[in-house]
Backbone bond lengths (Angstrom), bond angles and torsions (degrees), N, CA, C in turn:
res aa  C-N    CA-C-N  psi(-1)  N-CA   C-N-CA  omega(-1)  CA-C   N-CA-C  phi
1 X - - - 1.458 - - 1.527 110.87 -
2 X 1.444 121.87 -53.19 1.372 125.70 -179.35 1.660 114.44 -57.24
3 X 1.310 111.68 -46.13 1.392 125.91 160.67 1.849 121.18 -47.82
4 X 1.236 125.40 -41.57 1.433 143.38 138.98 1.583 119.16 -25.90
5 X 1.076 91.76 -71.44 1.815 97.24 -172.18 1.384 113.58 -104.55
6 X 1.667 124.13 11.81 1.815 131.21 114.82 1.139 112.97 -35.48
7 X 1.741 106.56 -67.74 1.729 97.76 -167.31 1.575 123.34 -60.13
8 X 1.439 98.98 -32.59 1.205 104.72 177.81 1.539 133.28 -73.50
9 X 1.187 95.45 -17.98 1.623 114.87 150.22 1.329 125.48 -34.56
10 X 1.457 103.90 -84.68 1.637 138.30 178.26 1.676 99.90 -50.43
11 X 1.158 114.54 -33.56 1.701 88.72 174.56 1.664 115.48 -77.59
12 X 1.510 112.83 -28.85 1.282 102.24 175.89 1.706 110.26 -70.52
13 X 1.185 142.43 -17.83 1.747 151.55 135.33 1.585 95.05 0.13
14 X 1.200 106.20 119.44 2.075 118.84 177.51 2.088 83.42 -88.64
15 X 1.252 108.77 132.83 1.336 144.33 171.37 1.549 99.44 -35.44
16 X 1.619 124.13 -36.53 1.268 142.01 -161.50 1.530 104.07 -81.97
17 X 1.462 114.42 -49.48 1.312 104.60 178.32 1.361 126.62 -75.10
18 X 1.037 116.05 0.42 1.104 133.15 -165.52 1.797 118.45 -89.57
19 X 1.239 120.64 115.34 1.827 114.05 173.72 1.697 123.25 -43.16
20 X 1.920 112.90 -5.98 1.552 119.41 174.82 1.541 98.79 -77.25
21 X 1.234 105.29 126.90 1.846 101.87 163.66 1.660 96.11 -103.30
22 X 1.202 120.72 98.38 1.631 128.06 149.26 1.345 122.30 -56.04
23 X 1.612 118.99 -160.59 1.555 123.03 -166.48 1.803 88.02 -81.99
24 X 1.493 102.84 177.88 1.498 95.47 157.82 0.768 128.20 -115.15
25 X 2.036 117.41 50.10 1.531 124.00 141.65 1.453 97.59 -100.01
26 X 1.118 113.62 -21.46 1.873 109.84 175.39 1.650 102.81 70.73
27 X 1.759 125.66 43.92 1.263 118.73 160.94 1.495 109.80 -159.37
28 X 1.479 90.46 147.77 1.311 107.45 177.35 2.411 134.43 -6.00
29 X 1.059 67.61 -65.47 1.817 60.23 169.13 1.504 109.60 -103.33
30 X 1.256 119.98 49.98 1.424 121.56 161.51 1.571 100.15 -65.52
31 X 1.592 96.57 -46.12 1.422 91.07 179.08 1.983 125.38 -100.71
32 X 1.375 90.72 -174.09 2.008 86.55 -179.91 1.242 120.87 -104.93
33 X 1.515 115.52 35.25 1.230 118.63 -168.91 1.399 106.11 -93.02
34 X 1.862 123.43 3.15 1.468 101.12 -141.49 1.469 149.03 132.75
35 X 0.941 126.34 90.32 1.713 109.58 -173.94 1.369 104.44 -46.22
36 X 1.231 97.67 150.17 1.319 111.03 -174.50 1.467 132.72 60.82
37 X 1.262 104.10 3.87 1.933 107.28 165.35 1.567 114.25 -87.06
38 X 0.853 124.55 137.24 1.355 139.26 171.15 1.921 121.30 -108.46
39 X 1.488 101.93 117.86 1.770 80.42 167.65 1.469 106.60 -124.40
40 X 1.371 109.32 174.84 1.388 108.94 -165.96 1.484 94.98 -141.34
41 X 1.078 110.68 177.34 1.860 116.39 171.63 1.767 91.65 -166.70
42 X 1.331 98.58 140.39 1.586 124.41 -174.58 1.559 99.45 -42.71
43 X 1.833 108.50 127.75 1.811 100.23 164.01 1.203 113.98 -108.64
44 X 1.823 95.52 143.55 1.337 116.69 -160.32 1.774 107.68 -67.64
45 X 1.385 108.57 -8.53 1.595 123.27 177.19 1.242 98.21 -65.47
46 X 1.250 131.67 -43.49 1.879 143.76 -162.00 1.786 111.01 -94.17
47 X 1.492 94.62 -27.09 1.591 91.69 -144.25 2.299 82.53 -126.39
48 X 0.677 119.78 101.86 2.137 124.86 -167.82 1.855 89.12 -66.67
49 X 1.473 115.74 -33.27 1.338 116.71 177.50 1.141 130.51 -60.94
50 X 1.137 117.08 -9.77 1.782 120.55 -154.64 2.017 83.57 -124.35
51 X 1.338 77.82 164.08 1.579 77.95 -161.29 2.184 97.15 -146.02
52 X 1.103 93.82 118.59 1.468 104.31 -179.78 1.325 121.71 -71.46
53 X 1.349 136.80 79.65 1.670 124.18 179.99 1.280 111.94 -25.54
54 X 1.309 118.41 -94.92 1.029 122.87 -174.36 1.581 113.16 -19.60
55 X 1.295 131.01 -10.93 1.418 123.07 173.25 1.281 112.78 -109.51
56 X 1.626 133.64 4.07 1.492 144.32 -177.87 1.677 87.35 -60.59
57 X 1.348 102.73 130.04 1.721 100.99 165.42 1.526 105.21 -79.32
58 X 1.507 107.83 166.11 1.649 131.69 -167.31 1.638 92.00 -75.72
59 X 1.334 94.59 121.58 1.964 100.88 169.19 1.124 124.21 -81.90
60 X 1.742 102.19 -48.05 1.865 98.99 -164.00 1.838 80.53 -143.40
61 X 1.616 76.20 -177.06 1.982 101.37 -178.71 1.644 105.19 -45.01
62 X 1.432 109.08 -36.00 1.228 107.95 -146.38 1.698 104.65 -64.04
63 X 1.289 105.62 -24.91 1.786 121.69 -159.80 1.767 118.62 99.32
64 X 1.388 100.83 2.32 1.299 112.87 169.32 1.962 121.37 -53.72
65 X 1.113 111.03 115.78 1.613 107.54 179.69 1.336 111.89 -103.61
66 X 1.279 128.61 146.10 1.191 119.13 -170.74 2.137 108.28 -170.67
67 X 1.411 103.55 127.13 1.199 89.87 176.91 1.748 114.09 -126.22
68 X 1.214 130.18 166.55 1.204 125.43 -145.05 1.562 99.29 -134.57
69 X 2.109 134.39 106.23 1.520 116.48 -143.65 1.716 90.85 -136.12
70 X 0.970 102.76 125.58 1.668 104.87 -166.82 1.667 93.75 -70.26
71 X 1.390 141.74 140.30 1.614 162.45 174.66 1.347 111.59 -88.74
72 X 1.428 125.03 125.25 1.002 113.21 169.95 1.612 100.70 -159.51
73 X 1.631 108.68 172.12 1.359 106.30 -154.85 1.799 85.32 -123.07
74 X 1.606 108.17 103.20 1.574 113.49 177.94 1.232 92.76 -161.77
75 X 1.147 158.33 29.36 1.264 158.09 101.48 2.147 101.38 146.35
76 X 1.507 117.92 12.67 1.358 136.77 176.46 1.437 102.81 -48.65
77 X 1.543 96.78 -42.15 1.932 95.72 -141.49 1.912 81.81 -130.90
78 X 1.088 125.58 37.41 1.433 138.44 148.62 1.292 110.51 155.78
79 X 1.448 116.81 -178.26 1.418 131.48 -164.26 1.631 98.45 -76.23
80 X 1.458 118.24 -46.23 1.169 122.53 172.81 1.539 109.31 104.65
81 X 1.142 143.60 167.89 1.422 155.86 173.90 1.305 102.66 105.69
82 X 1.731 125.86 37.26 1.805 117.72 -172.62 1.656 82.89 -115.49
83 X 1.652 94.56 -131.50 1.725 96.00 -163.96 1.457 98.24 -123.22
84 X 1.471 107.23 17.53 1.676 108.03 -177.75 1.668 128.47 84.11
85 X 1.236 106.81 0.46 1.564 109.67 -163.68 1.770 103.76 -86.24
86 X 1.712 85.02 118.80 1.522 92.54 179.09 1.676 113.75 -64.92
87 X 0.996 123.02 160.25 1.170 152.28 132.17 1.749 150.61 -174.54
88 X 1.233 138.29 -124.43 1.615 122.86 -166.09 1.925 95.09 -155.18
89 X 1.017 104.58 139.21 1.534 110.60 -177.81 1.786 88.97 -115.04
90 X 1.610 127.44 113.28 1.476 116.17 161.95 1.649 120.45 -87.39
91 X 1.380 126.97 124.82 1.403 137.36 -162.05 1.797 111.29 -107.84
92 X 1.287 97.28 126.22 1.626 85.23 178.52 1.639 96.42 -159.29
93 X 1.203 107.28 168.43 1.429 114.95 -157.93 1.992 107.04 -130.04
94 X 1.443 106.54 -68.62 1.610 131.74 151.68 1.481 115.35 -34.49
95 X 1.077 96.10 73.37 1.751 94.23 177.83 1.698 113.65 -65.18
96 X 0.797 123.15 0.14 1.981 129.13 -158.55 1.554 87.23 -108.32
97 X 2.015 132.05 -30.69 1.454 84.94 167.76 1.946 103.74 -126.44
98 X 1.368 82.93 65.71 1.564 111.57 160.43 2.056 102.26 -77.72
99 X 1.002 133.64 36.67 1.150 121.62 173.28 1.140 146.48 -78.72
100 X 1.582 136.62 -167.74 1.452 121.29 -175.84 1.596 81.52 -112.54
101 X 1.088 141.85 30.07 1.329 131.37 -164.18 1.535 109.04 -101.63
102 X 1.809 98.98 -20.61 1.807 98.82 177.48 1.535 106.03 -144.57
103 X 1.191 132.24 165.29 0.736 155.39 -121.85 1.821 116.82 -139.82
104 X 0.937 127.93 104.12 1.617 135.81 172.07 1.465 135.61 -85.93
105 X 1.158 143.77 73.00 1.409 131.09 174.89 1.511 121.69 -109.01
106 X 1.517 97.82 141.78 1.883 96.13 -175.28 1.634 93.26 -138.77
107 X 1.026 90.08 114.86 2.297 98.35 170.01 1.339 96.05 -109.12
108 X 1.699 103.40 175.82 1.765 97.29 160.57 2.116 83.04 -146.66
109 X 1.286 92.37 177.50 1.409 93.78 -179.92 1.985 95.70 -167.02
110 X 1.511 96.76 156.73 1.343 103.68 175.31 1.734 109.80 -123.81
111 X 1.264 86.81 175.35 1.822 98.20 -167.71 1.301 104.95 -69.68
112 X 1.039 107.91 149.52 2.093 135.97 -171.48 2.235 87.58 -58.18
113 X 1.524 97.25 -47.52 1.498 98.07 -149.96 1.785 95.26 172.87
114 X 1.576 91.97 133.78 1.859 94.24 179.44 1.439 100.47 61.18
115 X 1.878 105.20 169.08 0.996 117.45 173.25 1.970 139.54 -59.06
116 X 1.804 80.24 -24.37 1.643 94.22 173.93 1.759 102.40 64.47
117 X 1.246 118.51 147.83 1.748 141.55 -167.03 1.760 94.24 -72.43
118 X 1.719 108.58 88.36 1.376 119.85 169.21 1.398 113.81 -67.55
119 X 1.194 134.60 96.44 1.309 131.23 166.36 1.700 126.64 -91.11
120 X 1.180 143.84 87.72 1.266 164.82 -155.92 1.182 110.22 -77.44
121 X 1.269 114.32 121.24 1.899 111.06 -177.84 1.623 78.73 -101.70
122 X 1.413 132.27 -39.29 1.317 105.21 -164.63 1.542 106.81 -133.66
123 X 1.105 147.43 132.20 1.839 113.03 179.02 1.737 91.10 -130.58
124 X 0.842 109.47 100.28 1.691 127.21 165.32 1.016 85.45 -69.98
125 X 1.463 92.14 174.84 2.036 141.40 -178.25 1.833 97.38 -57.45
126 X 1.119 107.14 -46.68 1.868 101.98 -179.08 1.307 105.41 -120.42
127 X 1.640 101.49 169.48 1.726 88.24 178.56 1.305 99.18 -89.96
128 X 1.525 127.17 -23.78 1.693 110.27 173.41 1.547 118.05 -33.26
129 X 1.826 131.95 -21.78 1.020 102.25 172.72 1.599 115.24 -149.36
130 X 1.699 80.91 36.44 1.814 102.45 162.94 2.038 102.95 -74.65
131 X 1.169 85.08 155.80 1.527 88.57 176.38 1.728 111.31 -128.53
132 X 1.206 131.21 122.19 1.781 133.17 154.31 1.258 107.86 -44.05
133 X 1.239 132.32 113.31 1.515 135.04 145.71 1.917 124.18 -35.17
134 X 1.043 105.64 79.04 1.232 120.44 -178.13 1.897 106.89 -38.84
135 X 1.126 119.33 -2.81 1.632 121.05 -166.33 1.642 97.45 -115.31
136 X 1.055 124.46 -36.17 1.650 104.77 -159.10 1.739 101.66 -131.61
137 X 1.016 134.96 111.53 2.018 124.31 147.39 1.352 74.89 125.65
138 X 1.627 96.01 -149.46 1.646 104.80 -175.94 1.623 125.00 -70.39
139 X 1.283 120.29 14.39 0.873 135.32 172.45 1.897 129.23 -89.51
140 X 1.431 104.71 -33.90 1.533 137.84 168.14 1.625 94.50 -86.18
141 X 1.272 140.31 -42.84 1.694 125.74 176.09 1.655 112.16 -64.82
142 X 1.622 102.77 -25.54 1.692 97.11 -164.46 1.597 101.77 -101.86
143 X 1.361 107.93 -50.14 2.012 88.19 151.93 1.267 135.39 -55.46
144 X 1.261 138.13 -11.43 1.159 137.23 162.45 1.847 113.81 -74.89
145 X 1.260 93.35 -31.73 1.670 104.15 -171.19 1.590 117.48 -68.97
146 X 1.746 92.15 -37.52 1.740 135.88 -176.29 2.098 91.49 -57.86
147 X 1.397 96.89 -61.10 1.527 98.35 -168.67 1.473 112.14 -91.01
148 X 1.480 108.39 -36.42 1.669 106.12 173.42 1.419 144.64 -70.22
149 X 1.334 81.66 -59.28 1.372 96.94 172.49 1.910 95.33 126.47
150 X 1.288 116.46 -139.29 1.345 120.94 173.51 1.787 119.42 -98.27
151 X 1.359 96.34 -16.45 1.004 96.30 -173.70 2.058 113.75 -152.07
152 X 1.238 90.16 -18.88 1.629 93.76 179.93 1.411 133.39 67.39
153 X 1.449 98.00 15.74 1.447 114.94 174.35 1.229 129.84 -91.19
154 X 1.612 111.19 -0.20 1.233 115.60 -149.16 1.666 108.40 -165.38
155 X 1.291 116.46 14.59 1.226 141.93 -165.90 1.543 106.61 70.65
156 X 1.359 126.26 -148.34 1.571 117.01 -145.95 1.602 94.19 -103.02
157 X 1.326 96.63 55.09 1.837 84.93 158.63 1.395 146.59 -58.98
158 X 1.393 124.55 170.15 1.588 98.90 143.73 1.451 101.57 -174.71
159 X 1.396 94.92 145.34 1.448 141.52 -162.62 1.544 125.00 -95.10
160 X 1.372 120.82 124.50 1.232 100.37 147.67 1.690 98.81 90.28
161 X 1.254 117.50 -141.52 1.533 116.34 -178.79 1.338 112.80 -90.54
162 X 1.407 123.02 -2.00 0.862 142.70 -176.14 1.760 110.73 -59.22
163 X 1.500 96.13 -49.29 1.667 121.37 176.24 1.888 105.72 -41.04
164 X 1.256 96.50 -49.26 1.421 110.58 -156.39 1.921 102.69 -55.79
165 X 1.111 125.80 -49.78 1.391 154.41 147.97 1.211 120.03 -15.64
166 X 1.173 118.30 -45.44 1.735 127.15 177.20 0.925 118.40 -84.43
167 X 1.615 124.17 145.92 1.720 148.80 154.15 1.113 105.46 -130.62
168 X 1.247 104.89 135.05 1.510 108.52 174.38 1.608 113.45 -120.81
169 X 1.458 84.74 165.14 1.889 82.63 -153.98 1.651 100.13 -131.67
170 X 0.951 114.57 -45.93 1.777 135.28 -159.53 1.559 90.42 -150.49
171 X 1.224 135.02 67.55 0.973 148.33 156.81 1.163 152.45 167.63
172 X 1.683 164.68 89.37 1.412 140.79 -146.40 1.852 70.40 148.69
173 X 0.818 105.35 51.22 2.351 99.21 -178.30 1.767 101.60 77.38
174 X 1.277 136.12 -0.77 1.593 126.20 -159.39 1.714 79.09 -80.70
175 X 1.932 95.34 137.03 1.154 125.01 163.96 1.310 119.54 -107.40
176 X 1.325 142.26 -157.76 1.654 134.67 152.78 1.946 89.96 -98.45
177 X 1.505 128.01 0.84 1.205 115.24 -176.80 1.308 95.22 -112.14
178 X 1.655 128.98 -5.28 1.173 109.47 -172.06 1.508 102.07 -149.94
179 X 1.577 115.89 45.29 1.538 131.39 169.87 1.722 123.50 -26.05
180 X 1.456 120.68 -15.57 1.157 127.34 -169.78 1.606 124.28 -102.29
181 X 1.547 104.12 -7.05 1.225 103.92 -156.99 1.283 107.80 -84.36
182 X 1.401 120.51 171.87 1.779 121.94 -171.74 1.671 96.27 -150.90
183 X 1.097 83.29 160.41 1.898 85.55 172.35 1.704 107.22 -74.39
184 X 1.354 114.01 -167.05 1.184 115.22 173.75 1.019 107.72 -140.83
185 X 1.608 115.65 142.22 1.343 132.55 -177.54 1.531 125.93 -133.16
186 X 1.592 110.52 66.56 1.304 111.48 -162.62 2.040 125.05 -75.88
187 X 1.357 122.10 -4.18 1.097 124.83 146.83 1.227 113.37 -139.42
188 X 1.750 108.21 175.70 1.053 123.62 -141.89 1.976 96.71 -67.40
189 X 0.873 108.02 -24.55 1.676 113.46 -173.50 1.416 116.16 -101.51
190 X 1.884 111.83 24.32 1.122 115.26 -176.71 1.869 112.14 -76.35
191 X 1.120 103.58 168.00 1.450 124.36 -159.13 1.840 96.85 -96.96
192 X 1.518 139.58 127.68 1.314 107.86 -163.65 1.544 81.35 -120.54
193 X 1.413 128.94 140.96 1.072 138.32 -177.58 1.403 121.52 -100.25
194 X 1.591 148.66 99.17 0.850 146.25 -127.46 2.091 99.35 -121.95
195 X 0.968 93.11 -8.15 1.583 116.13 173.21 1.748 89.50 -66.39
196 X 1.512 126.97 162.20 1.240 119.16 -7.51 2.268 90.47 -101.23
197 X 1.577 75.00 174.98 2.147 64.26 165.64 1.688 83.46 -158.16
198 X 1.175 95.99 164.70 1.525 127.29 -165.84 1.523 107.07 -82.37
199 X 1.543 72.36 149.58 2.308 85.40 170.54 1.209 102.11 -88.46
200 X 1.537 117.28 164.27 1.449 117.96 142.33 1.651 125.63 31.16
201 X 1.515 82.33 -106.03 1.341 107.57 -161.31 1.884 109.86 -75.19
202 X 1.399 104.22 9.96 1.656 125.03 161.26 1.229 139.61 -102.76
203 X 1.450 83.08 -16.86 1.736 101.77 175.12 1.747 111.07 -110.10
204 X 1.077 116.57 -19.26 1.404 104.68 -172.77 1.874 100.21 -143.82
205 X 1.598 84.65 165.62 1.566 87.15 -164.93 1.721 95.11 -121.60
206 X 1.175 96.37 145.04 1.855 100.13 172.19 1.368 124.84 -109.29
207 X 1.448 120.70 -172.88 1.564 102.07 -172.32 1.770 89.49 -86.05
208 X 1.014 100.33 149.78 1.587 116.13 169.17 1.366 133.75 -114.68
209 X 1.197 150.45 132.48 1.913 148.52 -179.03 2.151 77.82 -63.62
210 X 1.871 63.50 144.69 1.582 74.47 163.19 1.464 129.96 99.29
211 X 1.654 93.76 -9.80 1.659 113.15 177.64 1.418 102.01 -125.25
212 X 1.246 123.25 123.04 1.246 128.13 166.40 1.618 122.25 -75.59
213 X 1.175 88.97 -5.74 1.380 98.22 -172.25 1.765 108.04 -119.53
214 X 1.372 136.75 119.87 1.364 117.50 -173.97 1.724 120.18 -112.32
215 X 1.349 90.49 138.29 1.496 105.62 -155.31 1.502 119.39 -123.73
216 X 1.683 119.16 54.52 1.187 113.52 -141.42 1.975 114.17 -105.80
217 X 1.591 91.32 45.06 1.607 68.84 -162.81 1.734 72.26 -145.97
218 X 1.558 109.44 168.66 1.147 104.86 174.03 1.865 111.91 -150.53
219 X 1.494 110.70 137.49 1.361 111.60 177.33 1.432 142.23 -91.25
220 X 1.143 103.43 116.11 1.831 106.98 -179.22 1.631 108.63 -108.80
221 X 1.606 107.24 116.86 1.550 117.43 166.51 1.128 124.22 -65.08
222 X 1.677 139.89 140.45 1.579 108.67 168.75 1.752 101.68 -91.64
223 X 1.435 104.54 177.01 1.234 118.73 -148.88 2.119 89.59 -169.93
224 X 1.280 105.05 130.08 1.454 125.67 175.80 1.650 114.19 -145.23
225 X 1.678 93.79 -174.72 1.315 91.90 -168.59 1.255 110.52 -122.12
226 X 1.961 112.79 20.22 1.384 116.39 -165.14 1.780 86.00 -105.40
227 X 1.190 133.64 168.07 0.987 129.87 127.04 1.482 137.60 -95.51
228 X 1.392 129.91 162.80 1.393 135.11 144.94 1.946 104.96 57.37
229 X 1.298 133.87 -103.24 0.813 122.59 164.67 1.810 122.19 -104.53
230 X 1.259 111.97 24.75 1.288 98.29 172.92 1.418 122.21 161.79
231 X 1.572 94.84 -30.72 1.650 110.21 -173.34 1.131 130.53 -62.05
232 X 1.201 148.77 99.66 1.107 152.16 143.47 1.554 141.51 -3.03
233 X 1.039 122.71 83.03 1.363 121.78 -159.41 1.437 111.76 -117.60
234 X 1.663 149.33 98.68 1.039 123.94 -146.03 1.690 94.02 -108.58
235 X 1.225 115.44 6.07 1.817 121.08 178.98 1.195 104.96 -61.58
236 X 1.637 126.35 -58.67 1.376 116.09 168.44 1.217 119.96 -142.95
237 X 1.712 129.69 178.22 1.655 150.05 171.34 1.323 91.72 -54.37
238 X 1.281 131.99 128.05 1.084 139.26 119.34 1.477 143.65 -94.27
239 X 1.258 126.78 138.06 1.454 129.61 -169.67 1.373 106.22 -78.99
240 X 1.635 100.59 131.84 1.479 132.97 -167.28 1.690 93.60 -89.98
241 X 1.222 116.82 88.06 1.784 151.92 156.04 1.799 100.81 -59.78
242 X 1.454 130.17 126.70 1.311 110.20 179.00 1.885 83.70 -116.66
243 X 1.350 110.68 148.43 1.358 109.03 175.03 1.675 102.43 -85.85
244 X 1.521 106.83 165.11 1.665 134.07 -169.64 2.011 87.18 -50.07
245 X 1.558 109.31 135.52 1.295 101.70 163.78 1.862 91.16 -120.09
246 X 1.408 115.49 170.69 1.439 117.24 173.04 1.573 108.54 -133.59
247 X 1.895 109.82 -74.90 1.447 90.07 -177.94 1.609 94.03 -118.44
248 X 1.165 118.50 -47.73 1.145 132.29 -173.76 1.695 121.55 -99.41
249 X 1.586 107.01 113.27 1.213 99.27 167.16 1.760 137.34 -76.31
250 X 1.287 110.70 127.72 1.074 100.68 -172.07 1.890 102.05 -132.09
251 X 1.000 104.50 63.96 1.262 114.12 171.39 1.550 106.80 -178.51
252 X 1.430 102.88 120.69 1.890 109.77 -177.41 1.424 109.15 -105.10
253 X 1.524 122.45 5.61 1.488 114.99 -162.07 1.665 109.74 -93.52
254 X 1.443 121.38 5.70 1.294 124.44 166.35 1.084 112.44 127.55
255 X 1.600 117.34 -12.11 1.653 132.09 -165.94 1.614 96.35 -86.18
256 X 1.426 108.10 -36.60 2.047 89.73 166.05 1.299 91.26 -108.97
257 X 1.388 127.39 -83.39 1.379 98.52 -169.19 1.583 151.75 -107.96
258 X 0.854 79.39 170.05 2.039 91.58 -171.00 1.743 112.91 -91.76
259 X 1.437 146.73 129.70 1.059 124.83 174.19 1.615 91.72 -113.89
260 X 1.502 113.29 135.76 1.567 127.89 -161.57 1.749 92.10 -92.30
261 X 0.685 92.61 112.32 2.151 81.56 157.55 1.381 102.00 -98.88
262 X 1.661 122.99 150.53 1.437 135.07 145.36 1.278 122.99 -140.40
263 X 1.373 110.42 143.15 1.317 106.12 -152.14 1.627 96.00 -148.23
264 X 1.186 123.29 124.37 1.534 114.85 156.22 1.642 109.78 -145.21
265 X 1.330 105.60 156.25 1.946 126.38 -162.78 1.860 82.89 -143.23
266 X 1.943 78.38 151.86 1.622 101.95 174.18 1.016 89.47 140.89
267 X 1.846 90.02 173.47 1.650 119.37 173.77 1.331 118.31 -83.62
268 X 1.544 115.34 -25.32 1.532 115.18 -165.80 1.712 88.47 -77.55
269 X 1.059 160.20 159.10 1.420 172.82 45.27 1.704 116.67 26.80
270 X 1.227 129.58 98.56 1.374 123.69 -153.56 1.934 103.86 -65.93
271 X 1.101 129.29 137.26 1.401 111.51 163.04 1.102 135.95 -76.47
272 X 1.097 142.62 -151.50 1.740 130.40 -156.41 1.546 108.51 -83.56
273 X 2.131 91.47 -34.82 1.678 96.58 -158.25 1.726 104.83 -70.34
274 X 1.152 97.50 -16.33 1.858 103.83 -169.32 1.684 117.67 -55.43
275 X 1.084 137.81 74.83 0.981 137.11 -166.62 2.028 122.34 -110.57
276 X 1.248 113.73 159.51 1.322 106.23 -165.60 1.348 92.66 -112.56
277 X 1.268 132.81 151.36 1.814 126.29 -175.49 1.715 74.85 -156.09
278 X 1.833 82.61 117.40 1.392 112.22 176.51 1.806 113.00 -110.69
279 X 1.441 110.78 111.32 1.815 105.75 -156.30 1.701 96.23 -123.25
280 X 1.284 104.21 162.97 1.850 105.33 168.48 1.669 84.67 -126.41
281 X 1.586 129.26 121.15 1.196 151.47 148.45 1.426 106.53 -19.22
C-alpha cells in the first residue's frame, strides 16, 4: 500500500524538480518511439559536465557559438577508476532538428609548454563549469587554431608544432557512423587537416520508431598524434589518457589537462535536449 501511494505521488512531481532532464515539451510523444516511451538526456542543471548548445554564447559575426572548458581528471567529468581517456558523449532526443542545416565541432588541445596567459570569462567552484575566454590569451590562440587551423590559408590546417597540440574528438571526418577516423599524416612535415566535422543529423542520434530499445546518444574518444608528454609520433592515433589530478595542477603538457573547444553555427537552432557530455573514462 505505502509503495502504491509513493507511486502515486511521483506522478503528481512537475518534470522540473526532478534530476530527469526530458524534451522541452516534457511529454510523451515528443518522441517517435510510441506511447508511452520516454527519452531523456543528462541535465546540465544536475550534471556541471554536460553542456547545453543552445546555451553556448554567440562568438563571432558569423553566429557561430562556441565555448572553451578546461579537462581534468578529479572525478568532475566522471566517477573515475577507468584509464582516463578523454572524450564527449552527444545526446539528443528531437529527431526533426537532427539536420544538415548546422553544423557541430568539438577538438580539445593542450599547452605548447607552461601554463600559458589563462584568461577566464567565467571560473566557477569546478572547472567542469569554468569557461576559457575564447577572445583574449590562450584562449583566442586555441579558438583560432579550433577554426583556423595554423595559419588560415589553406583551410583548417596545422603545421609545424602546432600538430603537437591537437586531439580530435568531433572532427578530422568523425561521424556517429564513422567515430574512428583521424586525419593523416604520412611524413614528418605533413600538413594535419582538422576539417571535415559533421552537421546535426551526423553527429547525433535521436530517439527513433522502430527500436525497442533506445539508444540516443553517441560516443566519440579523443585520439592524437602526440604522446604522453609531448612526443610526436605521426605512425599512429593515440588515445588522449589524462593523468590523476588532485589539488594542484602541475603539469600543462596535456597529461592533466585538456582544453575542450565546442562550437556549433547554422540555421537549425539546437533544442534543449541537444546536449554535449564531456567525460574522462
Amino acid at each position: 500500500m505505502i509503495t502504491a501511494i509513493l507511486a502515486a505521488l511521483l506522478l503528481l512531481v512537475p518534470v522540473s524538480v526532478t534530476t530527469a532532464y526530458l524534451t522541452d515539451r516534457a511529454t510523451a510523444d515528443q518522441t517517435t518511439g510510441g506511447v508511452g516511451r520516454w527519452c531523456s538526456v543528462p541535465n546540465p542543471a544536475e550534471n556541471p559536465n554536460v553542456y547545453r548548445l543552445k546555451d553556448f554564447p554567440t562568438y563571432s559575426s558569423n553566429g557561430s557559438s562556441m565555448i572553451i572548458v578546461p579537462v581534468v581528471r578529479n572525478g568532475e567529468f566522471g566517477s573515475g577508476g577507468g584509464d582516463g581517456r578523454l572524450g564527449v558523449r552527444t545526446w539528443a532526443c528531437d529527431s526533426t532538428r537532427l539536420t544538415n542545416n548546422s553544423t557541430l565541432k568539438v577538438t580539445s588541445w593542450r599547452n605548447s609548454s607552461g601554463s600559458g596567459s589563462i584568461n577566464w570569462r567565467t571560473q566557477a567552484s569546478t572547472l567542469a563549469a569554468s569557461r576559457l575566454d575564447p577572445a583574449s590569451g590562450l584562449g583566442a590562440r586555441l579558438s583560432f587554431l579550433h577554426r583556423e587551423g595554423s595559419t588560415s590559408l589553406a583551410g583548417a590546417e596545422l603545421t609545424t608544432n602546432d600538430r603537437q597540440l591537437y586531439s580530435w574528438i568531433v572532427s578530422s571526418n568523425r561521424t556517429k557512423t564513422n567515430r574512428d577516423a583521424f586525419p593523416s599524416c604520412a611524413t614528418s612535415l605533413c600538413w594535419i587537416n582538422i576539417e571535415a566535422y559533421p552537421t546535426f543529423s551526423n553527429a547525433f542520434t535521436g530517439d527513433t520508431s522502430g527500436s525497442r530499445t533506445l539508444d540516443n546518444s553517441v560516443q566519440y574518444l579523443a585520439s592524437s598524434y602526440w604522446i604522453n608528454g609531448g612526443d610526436f609520433d605521426k605512425s599512429a592515433a593515440h588515445p588522449v589518457n589524462l593523468a590523476p589530478y588532485a589539488n594542484n595542477i602541475d603539469s600543462f603538457d596535456g597529461r592533466q589537462v585538456q582544453w575542450v573547444v565546442m562550437e556549433w553555427w547554422g540555421s537549425t537552432t539546437p533544442s534543449n535536449d541537444m546536449v554535449v557530455e564531456v567525460f574522462v573514462r
